[in-house]
N, C-alpha and C positions, 0 to 999 in steps of 0.2 A: 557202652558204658556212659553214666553223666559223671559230672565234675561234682565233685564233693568239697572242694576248697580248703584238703587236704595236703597240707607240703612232702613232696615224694624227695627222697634223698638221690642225689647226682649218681649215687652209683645203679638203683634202681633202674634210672631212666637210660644208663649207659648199658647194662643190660638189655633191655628193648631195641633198642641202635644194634646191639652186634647180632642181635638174636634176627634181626632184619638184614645185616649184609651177610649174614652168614647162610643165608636162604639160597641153595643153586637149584633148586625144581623150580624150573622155566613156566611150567603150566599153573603152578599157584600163581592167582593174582597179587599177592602179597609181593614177587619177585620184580617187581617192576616199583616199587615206591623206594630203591637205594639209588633209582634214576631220576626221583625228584631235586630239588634245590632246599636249603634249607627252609625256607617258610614257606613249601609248601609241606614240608617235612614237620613241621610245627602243626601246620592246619590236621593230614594225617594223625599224631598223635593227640591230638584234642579230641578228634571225633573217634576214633578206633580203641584208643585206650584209657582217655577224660584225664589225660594230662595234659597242664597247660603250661608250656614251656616258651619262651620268648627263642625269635629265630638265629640269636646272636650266640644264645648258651647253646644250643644245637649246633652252632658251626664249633664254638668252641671245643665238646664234647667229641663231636669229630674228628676233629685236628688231632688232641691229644691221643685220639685212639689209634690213627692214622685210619681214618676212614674216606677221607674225600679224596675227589678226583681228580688228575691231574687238568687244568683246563690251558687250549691253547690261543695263542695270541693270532688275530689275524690279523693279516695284511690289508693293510687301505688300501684304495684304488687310487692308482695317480690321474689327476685332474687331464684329462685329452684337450690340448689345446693347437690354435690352431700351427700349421708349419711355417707356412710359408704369411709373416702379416710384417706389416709396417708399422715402427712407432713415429707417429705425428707430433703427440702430445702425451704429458706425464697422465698416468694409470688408466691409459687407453691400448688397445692390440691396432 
């Protein structure tokens, strides 16, 4: 589709969003873009459907739907220092 420069109404575009997480056939390629992030969820709907949505109102429109993922926190690495050192002098090992 191209862009027309046409304003599509929020509930349009929230239609397209569930009509895409509601996809469970694995073997459409279609089933794999509810694994993107949101901008590139943005880029996808610009070129597939010539909506041009900014990637802020797509996370918004998701939240409300309850459509996003939950994401988890990782763990830093603690700094390996050495065991056994001497202090001599200030901010030296």
């Amino acid at each position: 589709m191209e862009t027309t420069g046409e304003t599509i109404r929020d509930e349009e575009t929230e239609k397209i969003l569930v009509s895409i997480y509601e996809n469970e056939n694995c073997n459409d390629p279609e089933y794999y873009i509810k694994a993107l992030g949101d901008k590139k969820l943005s880029k996808v709907l610009k070129k597939r459907y010539g909506i041009i949505v900014n990637h802020k109102k797509i996370y918004r429109m998701r939240k409300e739907l309850g459509l996003l993922r939950k994401y988890k926190k990782h763990a830093k690495h603690a700094r390996k220092r050495p065991k056994n050192h001497e202090v001599s002098e200030q901010n030296k090992y």
